[in-house]
C-alpha positions in Angstrom: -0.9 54.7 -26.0 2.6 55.9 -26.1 4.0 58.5 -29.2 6.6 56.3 -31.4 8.9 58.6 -33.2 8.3 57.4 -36.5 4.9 58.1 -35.9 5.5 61.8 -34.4 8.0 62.0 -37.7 5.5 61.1 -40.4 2.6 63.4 -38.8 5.3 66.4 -38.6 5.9 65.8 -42.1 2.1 65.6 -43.2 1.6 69.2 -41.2 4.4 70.6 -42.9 3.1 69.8 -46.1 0.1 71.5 -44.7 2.1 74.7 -44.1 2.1 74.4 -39.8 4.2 75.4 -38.1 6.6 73.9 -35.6 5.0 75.8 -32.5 1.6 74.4 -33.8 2.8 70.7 -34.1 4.3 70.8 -30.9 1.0 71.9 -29.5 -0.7 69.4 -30.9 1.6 66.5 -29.9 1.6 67.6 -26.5 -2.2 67.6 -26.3 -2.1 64.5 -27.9 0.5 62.4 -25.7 1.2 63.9 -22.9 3.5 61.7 -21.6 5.1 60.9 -24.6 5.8 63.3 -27.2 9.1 64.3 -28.9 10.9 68.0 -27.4 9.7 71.0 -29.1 13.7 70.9 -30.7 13.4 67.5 -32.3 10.1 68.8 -33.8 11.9 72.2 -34.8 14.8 69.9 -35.9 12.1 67.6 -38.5 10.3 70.4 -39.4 13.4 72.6 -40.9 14.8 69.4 -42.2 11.5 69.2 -44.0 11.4 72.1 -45.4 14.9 72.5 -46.8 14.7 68.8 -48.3 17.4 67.6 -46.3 15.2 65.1 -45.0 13.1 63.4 -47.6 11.8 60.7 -45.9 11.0 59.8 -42.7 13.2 56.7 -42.8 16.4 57.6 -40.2 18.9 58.3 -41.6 22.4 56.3 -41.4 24.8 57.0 -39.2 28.4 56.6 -39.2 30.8 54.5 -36.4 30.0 51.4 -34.7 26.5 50.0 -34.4 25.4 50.5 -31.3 25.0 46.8 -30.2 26.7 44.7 -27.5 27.8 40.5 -26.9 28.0 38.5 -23.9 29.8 35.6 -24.0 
């Protein structure tokens, strides 16, 4: 079993709600999914987002420019 970011996202949400702290998610991901898991900055990146309330969901978040799509004809 691979680690799906929305998945990684919603558990670093739940720990930080229980007052970890990035280095221990990290940790735990790793030993989890080895393979698989998010960098130990996208974690630190979620986790302060978290707990500044910039990010209050762990929907993405929209992005501005083109979609990032492509058409052959």
């Amino acid at each position: 079993m691979e680690c799906d970011y929305n998945y990684a996202k919603f558990y670093c949400y739940v720990e930080i709600k229980n007052e970890s702290t990035a280095k221990d998610i990290y940790d735990k991901l790793t030993v989890a999914f080895p393979d698989t898991h998010p960098a130990y900055s996208t974690i630190k990146l979620w986790c302060r987002d978290f707990n500044t309330n910039r990010r209050t969901s762990c929907d993405d978040q929209p992005r501005s420019g083109r979609p990032r799509t492509s058409r052959s004809e």
